[in-house]
mmCIF file of the N, C-alpha and C atoms, coordinates in Angstrom:
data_MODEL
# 
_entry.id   MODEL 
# 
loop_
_atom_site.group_PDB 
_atom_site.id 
_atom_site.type_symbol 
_atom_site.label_atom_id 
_atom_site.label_alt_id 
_atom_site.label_comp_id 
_atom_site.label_asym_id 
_atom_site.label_entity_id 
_atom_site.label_seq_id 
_atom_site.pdbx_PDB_ins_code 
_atom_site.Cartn_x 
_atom_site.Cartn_y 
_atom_site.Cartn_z 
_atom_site.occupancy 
_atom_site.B_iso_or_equiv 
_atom_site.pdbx_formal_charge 
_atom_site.auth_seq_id 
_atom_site.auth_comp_id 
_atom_site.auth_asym_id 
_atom_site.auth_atom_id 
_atom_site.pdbx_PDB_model_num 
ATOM 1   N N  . UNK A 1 1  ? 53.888 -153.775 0.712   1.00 0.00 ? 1  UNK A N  1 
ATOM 2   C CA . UNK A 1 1  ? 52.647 -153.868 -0.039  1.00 0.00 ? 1  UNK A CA 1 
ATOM 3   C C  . UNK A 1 1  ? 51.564 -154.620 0.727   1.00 0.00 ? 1  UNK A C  1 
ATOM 4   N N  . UNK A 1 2  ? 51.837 -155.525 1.494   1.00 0.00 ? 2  UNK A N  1 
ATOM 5   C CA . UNK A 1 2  ? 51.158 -156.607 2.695   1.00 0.00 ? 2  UNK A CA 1 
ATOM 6   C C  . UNK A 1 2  ? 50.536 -155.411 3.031   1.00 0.00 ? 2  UNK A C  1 
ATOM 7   N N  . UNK A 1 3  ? 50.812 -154.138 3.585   1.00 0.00 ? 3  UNK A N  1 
ATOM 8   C CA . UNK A 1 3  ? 50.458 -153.368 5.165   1.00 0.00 ? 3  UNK A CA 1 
ATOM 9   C C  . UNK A 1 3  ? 49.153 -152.854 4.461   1.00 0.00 ? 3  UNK A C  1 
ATOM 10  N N  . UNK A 1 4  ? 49.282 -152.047 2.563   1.00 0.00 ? 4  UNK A N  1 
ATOM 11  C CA . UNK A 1 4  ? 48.282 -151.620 2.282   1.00 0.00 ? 4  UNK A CA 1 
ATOM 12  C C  . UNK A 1 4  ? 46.996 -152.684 1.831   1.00 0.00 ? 4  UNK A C  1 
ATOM 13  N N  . UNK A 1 5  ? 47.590 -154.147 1.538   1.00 0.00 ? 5  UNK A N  1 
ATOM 14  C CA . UNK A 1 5  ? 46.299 -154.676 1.558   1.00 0.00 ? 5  UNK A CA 1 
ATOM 15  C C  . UNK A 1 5  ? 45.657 -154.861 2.795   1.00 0.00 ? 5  UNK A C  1 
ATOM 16  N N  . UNK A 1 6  ? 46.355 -155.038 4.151   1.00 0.00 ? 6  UNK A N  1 
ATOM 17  C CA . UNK A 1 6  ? 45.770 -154.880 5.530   1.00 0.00 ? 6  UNK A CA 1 
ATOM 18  C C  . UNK A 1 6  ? 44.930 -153.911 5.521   1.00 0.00 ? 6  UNK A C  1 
ATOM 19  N N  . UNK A 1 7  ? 45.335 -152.322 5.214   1.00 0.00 ? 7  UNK A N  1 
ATOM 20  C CA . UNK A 1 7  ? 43.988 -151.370 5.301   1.00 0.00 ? 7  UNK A CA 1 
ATOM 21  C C  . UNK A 1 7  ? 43.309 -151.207 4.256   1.00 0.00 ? 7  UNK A C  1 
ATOM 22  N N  . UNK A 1 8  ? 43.311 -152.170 3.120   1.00 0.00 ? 8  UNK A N  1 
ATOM 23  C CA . UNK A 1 8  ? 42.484 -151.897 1.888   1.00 0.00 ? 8  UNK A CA 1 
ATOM 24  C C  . UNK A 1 8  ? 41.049 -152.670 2.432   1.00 0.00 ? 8  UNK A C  1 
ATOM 25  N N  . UNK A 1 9  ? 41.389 -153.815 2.755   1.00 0.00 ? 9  UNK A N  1 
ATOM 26  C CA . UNK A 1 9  ? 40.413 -154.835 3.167   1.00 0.00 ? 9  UNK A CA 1 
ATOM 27  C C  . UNK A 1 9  ? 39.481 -154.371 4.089   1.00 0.00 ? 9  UNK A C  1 
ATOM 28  N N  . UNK A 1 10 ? 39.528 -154.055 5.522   1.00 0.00 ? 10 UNK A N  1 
ATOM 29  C CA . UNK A 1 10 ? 38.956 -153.468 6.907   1.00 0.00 ? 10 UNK A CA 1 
ATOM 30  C C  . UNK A 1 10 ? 38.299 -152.351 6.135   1.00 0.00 ? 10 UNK A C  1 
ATOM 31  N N  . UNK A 1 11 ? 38.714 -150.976 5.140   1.00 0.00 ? 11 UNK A N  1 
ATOM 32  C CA . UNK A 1 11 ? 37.984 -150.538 4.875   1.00 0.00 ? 11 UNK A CA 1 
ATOM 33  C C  . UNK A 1 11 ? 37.147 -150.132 3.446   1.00 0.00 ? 11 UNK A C  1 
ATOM 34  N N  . UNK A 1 12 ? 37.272 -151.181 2.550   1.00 0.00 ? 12 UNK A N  1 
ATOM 35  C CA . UNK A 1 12 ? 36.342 -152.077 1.712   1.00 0.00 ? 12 UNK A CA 1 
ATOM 36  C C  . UNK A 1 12 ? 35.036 -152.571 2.623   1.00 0.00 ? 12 UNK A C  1 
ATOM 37  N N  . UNK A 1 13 ? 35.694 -153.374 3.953   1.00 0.00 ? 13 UNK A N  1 
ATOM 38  C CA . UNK A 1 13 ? 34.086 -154.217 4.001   1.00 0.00 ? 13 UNK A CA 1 
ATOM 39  C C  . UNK A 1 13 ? 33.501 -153.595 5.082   1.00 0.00 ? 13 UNK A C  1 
ATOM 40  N N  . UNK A 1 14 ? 34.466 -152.610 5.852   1.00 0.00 ? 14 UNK A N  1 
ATOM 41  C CA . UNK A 1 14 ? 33.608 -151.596 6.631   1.00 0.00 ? 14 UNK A CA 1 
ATOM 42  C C  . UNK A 1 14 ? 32.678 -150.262 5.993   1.00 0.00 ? 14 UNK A C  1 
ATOM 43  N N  . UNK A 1 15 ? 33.594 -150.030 4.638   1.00 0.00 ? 15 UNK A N  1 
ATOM 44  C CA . UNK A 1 15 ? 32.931 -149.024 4.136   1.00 0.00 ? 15 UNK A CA 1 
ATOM 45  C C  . UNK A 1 15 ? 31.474 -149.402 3.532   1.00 0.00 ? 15 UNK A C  1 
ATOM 46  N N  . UNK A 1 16 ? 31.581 -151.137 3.193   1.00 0.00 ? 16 UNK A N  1 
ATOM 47  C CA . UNK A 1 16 ? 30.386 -151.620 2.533   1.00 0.00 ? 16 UNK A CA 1 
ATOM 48  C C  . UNK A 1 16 ? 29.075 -152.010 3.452   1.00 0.00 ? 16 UNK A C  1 
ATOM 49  N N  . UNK A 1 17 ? 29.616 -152.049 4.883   1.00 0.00 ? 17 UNK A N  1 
ATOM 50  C CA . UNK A 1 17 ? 28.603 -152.780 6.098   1.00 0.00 ? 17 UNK A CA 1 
ATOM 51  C C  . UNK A 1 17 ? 28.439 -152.408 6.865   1.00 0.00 ? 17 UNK A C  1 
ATOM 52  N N  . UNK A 1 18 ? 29.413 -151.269 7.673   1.00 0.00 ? 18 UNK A N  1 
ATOM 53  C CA . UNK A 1 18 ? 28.925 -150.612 8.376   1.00 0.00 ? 18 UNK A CA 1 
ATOM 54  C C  . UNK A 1 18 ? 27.751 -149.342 8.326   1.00 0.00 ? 18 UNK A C  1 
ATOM 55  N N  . UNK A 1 19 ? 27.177 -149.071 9.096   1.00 0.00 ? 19 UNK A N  1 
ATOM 56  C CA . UNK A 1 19 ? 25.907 -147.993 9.344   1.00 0.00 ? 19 UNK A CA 1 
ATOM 57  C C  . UNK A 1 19 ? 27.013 -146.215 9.560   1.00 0.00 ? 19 UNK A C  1 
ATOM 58  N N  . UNK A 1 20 ? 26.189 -145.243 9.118   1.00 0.00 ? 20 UNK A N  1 
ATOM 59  C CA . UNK A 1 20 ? 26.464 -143.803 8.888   1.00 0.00 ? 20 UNK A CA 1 
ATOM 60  C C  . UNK A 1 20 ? 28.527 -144.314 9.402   1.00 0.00 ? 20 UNK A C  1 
ATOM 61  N N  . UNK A 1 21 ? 28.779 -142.873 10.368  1.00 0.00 ? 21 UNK A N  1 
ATOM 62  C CA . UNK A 1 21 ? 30.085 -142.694 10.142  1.00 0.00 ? 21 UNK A CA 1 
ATOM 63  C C  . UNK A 1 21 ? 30.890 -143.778 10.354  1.00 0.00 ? 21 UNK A C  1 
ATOM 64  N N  . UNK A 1 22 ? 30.347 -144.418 11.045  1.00 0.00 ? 22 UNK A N  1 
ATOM 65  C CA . UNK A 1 22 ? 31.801 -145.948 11.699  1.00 0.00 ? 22 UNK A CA 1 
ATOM 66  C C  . UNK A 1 22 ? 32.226 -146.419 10.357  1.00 0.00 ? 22 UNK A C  1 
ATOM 67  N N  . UNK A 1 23 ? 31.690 -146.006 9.300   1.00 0.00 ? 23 UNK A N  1 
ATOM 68  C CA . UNK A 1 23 ? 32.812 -146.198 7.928   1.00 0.00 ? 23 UNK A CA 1 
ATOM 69  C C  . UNK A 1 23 ? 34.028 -145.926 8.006   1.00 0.00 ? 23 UNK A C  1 
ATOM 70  N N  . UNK A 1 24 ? 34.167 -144.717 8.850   1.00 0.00 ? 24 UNK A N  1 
ATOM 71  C CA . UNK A 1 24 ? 35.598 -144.371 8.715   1.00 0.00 ? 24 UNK A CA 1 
ATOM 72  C C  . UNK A 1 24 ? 36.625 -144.663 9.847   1.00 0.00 ? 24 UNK A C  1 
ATOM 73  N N  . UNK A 1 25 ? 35.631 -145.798 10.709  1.00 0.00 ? 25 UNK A N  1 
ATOM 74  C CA . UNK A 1 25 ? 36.655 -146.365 11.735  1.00 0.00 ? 25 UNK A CA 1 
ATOM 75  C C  . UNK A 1 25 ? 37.960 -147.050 11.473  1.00 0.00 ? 25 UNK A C  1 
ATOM 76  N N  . UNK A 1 26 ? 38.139 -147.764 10.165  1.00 0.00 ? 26 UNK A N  1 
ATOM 77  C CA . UNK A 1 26 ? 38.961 -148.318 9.493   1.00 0.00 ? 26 UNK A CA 1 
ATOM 78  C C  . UNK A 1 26 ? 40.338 -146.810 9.290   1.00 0.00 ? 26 UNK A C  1 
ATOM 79  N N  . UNK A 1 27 ? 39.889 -145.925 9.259   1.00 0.00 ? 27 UNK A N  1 
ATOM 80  C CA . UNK A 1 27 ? 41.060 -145.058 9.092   1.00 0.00 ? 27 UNK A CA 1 
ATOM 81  C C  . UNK A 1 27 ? 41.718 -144.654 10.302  1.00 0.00 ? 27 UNK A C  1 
ATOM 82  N N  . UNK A 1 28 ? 41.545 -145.086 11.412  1.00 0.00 ? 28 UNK A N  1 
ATOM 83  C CA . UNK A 1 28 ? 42.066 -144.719 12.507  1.00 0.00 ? 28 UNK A CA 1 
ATOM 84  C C  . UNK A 1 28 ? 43.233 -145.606 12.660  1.00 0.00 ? 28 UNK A C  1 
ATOM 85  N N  . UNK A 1 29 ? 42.996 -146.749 11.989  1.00 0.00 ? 29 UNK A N  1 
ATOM 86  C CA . UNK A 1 29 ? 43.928 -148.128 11.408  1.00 0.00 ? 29 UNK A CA 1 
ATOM 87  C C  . UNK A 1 29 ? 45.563 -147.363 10.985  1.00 0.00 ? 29 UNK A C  1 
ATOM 88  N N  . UNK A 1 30 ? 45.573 -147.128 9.930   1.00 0.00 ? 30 UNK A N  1 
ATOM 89  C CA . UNK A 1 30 ? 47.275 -147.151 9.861   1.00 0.00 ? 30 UNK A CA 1 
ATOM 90  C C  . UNK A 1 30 ? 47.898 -145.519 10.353  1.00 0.00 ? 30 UNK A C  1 
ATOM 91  N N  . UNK A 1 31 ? 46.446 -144.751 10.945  1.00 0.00 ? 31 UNK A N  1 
ATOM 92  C CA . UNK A 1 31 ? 47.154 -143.834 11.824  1.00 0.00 ? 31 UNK A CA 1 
ATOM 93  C C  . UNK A 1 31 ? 48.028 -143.834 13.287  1.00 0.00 ? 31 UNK A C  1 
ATOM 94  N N  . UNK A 1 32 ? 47.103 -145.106 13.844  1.00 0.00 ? 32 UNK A N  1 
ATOM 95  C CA . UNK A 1 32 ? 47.359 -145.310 15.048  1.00 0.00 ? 32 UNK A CA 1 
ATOM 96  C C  . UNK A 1 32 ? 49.126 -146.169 14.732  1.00 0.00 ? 32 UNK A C  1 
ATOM 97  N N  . UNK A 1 33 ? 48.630 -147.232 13.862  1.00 0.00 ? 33 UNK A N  1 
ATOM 98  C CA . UNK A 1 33 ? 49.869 -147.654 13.214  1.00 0.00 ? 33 UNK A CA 1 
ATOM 99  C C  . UNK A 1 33 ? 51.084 -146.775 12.996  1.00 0.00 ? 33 UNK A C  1 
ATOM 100 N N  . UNK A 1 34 ? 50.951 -145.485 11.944  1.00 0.00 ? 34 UNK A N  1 
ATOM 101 C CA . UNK A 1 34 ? 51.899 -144.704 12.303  1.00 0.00 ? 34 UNK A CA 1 
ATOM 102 C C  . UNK A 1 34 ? 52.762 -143.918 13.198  1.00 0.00 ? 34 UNK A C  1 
ATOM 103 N N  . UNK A 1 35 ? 51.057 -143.312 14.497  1.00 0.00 ? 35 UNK A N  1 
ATOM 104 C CA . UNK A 1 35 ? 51.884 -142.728 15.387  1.00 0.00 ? 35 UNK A CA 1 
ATOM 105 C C  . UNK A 1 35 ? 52.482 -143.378 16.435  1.00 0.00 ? 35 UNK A C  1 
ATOM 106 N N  . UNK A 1 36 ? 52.364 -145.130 16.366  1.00 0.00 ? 36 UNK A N  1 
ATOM 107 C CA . UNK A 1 36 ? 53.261 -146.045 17.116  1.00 0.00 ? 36 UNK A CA 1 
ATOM 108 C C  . UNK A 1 36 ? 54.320 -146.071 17.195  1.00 0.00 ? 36 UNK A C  1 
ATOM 109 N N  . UNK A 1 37 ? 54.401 -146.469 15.435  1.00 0.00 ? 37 UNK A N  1 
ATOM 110 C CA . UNK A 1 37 ? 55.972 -146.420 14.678  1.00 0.00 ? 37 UNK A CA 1 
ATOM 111 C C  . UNK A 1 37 ? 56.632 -145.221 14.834  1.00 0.00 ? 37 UNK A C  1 
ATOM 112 N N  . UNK A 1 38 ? 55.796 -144.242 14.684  1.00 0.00 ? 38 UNK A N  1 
ATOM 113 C CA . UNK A 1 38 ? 56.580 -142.792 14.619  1.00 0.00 ? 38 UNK A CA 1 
ATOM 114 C C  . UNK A 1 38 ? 57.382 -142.400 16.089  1.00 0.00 ? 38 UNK A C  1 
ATOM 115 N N  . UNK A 1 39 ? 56.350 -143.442 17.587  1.00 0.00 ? 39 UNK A N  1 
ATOM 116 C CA . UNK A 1 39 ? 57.361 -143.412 18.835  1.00 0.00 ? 39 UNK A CA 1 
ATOM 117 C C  . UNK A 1 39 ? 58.197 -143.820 19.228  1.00 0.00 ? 39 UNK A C  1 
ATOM 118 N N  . UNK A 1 40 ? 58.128 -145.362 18.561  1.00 0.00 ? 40 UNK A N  1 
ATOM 119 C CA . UNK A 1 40 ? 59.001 -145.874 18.885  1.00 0.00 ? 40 UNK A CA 1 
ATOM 120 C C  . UNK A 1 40 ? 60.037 -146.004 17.828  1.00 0.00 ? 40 UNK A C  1 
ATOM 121 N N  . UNK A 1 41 ? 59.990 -145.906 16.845  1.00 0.00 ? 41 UNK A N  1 
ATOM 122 C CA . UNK A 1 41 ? 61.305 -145.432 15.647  1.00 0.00 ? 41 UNK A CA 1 
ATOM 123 C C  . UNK A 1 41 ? 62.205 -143.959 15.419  1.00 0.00 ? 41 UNK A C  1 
ATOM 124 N N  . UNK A 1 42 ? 60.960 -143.360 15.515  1.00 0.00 ? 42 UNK A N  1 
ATOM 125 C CA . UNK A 1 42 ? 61.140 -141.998 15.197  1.00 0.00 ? 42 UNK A CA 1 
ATOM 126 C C  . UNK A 1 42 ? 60.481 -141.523 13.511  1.00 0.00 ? 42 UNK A C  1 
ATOM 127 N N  . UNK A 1 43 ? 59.997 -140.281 13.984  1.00 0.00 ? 43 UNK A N  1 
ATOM 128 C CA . UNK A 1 43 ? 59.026 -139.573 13.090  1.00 0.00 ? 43 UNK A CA 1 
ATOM 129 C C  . UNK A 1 43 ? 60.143 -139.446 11.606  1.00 0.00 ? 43 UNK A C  1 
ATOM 130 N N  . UNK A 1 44 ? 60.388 -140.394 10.928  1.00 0.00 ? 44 UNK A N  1 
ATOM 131 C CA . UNK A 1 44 ? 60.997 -140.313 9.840   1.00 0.00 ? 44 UNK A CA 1 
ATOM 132 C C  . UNK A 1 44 ? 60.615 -140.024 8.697   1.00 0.00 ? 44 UNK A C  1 
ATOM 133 N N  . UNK A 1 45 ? 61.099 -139.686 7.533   1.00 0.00 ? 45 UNK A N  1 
ATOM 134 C CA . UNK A 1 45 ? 60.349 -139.496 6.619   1.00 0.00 ? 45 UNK A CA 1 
ATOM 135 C C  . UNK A 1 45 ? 59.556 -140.733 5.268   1.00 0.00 ? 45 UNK A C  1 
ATOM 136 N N  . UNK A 1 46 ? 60.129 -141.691 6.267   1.00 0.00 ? 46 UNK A N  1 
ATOM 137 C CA . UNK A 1 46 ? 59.395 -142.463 5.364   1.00 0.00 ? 46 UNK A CA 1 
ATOM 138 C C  . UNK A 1 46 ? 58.082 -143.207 6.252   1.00 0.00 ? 46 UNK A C  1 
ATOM 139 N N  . UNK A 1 47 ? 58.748 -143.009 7.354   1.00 0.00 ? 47 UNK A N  1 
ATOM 140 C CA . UNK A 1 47 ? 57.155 -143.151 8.562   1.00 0.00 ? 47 UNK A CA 1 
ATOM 141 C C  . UNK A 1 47 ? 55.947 -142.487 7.518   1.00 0.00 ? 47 UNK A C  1 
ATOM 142 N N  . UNK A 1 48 ? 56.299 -141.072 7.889   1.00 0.00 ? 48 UNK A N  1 
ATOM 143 C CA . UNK A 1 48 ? 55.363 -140.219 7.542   1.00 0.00 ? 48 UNK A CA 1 
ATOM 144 C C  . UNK A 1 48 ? 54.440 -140.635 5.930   1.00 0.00 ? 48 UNK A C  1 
ATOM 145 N N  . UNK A 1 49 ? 55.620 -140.691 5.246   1.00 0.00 ? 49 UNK A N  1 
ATOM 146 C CA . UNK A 1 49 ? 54.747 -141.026 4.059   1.00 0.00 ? 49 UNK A CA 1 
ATOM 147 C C  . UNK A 1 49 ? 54.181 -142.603 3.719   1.00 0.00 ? 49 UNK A C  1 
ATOM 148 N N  . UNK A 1 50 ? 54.497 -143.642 4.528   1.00 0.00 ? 50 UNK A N  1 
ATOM 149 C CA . UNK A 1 50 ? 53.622 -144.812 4.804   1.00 0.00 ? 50 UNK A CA 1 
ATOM 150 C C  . UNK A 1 50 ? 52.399 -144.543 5.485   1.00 0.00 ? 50 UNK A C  1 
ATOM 151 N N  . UNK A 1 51 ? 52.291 -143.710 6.249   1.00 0.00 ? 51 UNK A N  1 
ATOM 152 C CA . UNK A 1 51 ? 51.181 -143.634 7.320   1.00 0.00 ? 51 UNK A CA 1 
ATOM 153 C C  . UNK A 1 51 ? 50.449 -142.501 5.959   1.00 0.00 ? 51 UNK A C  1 
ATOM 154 N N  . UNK A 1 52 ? 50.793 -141.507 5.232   1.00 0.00 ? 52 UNK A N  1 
ATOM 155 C CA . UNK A 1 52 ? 50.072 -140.755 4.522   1.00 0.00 ? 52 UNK A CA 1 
ATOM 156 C C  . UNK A 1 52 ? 49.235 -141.853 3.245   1.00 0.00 ? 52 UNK A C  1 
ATOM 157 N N  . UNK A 1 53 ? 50.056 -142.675 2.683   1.00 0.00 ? 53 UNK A N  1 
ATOM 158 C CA . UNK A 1 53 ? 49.524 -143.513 2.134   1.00 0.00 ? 53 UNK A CA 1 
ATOM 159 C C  . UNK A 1 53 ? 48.406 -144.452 2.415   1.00 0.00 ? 53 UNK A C  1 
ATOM 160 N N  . UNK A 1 54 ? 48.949 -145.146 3.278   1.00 0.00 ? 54 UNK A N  1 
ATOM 161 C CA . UNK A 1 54 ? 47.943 -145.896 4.109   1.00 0.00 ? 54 UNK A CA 1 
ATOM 162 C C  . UNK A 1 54 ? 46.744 -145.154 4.299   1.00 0.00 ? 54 UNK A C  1 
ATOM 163 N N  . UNK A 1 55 ? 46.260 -144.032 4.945   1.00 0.00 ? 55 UNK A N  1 
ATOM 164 C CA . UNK A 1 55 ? 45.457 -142.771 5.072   1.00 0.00 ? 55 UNK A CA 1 
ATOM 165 C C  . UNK A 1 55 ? 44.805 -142.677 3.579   1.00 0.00 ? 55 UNK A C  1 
ATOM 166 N N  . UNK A 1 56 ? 45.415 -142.546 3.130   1.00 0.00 ? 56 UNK A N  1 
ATOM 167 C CA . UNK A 1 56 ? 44.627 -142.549 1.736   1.00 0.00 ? 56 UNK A CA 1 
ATOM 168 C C  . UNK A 1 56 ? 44.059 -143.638 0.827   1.00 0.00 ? 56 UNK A C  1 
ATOM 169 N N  . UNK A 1 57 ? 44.447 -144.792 1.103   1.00 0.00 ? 57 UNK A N  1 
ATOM 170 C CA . UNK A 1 57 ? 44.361 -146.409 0.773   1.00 0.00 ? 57 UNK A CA 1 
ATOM 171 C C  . UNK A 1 57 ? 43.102 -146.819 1.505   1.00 0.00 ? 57 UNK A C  1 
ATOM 172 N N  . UNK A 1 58 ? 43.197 -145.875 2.645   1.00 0.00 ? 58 UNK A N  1 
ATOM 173 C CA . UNK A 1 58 ? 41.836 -146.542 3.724   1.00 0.00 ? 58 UNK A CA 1 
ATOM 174 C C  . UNK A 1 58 ? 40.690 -145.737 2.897   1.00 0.00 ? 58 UNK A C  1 
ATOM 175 N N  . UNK A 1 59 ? 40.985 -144.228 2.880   1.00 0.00 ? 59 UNK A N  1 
ATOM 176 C CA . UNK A 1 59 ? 39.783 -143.687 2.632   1.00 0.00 ? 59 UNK A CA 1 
ATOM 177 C C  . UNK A 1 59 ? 39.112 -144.089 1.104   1.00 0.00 ? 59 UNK A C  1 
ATOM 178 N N  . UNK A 1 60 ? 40.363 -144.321 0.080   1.00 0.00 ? 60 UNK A N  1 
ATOM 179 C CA . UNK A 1 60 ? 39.718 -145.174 -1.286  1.00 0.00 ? 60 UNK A CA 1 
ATOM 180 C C  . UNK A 1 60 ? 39.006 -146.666 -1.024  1.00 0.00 ? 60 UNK A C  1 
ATOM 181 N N  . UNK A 1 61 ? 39.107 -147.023 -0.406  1.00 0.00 ? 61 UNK A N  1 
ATOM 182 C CA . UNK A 1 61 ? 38.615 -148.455 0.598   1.00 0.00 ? 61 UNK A CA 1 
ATOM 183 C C  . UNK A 1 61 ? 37.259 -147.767 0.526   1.00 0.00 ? 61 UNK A C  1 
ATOM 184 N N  . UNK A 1 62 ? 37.112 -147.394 1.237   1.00 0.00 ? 62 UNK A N  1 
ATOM 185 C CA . UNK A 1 62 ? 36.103 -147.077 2.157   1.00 0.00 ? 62 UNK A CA 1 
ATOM 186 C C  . UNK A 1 62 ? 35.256 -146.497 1.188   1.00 0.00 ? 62 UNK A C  1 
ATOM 187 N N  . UNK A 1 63 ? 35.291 -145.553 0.312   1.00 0.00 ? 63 UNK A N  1 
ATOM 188 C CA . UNK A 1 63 ? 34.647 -144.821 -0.663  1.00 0.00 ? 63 UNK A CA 1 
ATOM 189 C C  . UNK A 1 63 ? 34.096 -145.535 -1.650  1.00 0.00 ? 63 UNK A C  1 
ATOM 190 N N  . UNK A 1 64 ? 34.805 -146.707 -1.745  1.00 0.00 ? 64 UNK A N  1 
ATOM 191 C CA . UNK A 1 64 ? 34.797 -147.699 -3.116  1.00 0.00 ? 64 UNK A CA 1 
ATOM 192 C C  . UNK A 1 64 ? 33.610 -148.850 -2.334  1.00 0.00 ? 64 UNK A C  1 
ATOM 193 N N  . UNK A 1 65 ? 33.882 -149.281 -1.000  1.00 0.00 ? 65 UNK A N  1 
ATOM 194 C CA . UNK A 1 65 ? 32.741 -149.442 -0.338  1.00 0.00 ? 65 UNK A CA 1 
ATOM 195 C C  . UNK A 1 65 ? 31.809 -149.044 -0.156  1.00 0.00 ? 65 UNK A C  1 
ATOM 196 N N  . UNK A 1 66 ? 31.386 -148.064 0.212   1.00 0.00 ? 66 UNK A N  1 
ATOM 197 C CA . UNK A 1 66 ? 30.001 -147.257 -0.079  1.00 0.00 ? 66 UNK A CA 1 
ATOM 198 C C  . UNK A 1 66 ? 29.767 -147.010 -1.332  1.00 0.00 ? 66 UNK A C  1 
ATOM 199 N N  . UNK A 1 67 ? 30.371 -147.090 -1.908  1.00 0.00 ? 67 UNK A N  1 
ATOM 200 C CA . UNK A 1 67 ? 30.247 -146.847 -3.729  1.00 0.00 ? 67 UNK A CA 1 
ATOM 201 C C  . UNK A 1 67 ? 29.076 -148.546 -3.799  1.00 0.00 ? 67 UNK A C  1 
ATOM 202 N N  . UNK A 1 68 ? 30.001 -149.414 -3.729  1.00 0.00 ? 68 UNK A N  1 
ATOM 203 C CA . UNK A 1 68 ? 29.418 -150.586 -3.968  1.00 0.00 ? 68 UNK A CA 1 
ATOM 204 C C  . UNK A 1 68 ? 28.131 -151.083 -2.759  1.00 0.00 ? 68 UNK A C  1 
ATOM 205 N N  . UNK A 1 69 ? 27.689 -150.461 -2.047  1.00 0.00 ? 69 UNK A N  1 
ATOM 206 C CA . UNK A 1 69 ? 26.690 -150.198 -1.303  1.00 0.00 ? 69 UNK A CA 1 
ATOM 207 C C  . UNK A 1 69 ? 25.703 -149.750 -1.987  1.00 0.00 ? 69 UNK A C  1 
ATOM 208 N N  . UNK A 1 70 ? 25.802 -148.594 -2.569  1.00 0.00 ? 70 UNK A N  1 
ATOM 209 C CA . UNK A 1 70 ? 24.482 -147.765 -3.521  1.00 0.00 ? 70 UNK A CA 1 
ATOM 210 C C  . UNK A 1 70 ? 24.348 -148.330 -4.822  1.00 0.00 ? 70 UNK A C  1 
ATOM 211 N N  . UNK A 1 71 ? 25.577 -148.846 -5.169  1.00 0.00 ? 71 UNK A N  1 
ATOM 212 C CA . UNK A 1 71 ? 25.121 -149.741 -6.490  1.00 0.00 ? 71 UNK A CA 1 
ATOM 213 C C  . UNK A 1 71 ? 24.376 -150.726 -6.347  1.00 0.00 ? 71 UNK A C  1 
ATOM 214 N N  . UNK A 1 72 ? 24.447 -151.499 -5.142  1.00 0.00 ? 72 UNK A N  1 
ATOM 215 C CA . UNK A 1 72 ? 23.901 -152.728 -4.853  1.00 0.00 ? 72 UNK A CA 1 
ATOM 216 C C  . UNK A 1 72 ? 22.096 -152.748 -4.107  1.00 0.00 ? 72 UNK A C  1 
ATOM 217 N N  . UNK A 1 73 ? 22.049 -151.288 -3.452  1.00 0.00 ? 73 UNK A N  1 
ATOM 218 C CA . UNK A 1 73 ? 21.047 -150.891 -3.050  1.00 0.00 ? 73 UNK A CA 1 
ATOM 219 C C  . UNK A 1 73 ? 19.604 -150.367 -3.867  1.00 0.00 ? 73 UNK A C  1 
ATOM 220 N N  . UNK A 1 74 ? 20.557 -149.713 -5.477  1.00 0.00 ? 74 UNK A N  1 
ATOM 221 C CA . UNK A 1 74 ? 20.107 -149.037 -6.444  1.00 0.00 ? 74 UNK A CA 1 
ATOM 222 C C  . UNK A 1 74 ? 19.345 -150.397 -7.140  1.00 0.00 ? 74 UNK A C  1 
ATOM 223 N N  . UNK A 1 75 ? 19.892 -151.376 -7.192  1.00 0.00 ? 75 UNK A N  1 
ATOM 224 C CA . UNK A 1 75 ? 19.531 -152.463 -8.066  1.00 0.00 ? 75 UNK A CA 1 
ATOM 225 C C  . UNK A 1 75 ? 18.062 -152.681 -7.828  1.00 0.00 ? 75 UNK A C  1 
ATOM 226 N N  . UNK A 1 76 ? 18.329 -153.070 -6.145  1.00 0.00 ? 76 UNK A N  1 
ATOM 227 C CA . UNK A 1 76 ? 17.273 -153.797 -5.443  1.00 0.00 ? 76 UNK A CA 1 
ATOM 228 C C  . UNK A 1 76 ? 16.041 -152.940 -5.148  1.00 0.00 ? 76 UNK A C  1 
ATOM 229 N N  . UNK A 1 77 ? 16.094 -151.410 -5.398  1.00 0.00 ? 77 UNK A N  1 
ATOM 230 C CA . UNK A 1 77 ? 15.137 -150.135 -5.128  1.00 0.00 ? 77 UNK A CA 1 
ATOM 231 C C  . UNK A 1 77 ? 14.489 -150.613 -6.705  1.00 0.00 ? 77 UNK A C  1 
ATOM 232 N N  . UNK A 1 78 ? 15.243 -150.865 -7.530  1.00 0.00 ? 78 UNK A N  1 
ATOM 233 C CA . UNK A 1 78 ? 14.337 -150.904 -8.470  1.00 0.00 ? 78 UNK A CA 1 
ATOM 234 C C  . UNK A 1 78 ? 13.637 -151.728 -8.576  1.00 0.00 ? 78 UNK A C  1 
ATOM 235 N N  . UNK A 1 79 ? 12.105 -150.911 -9.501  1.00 0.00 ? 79 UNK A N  1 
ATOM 236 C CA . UNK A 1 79 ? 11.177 -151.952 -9.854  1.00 0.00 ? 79 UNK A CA 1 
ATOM 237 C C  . UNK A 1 79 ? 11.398 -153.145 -10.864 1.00 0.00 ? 79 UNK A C  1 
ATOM 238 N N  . UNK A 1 80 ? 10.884 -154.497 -10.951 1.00 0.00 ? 80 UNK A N  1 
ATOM 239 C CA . UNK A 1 80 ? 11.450 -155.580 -11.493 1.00 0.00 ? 80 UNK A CA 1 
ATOM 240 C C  . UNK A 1 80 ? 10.156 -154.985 -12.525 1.00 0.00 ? 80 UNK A C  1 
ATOM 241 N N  . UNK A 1 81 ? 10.555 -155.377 -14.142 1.00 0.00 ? 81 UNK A N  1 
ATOM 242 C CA . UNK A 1 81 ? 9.618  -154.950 -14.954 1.00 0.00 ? 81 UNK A CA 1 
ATOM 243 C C  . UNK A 1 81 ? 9.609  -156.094 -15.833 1.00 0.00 ? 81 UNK A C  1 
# 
């Protein structure tokens, strides 16, 4: 559970701070992670579905970051009345 808060975090505050695509630099994170593990362990099936998870943990990260980007952007666009 440690590994997915490792890629929840990186792409939460990358998805929230970084500029256009390098949002999704954070997902290269528990791929590279996987296809490490996957060399030096072997491509198992529970490799596979940690690294699929993770993959998907990053990109809800990341989405939920830019989410909270436009909310926070939306506020400040508006006029104070």
């Amino acid at each position: 559970m440690a590994g997915f808060v490792v890629f929840f975090l990186p792409g939460l505050l990358l998805g929230y701070a970084a500029p256009g695509l390098s949002v999704f630099l954070p997902v290269l994170l528990p791929f590279l992670i996987g296809i490490y593990t996957g060399i030096t362990q072997g491509f198992h099936g529970h490799v596979i579905l940690f690294t699929i998870l993770g993959l998907i943990v990053t990109v809800i990260a990341v989405l939920l970051g830019r989410a909270l980007l436009y909310r926070l952007e939306g506020e400040q666009a508006r006029p104070s009345s």
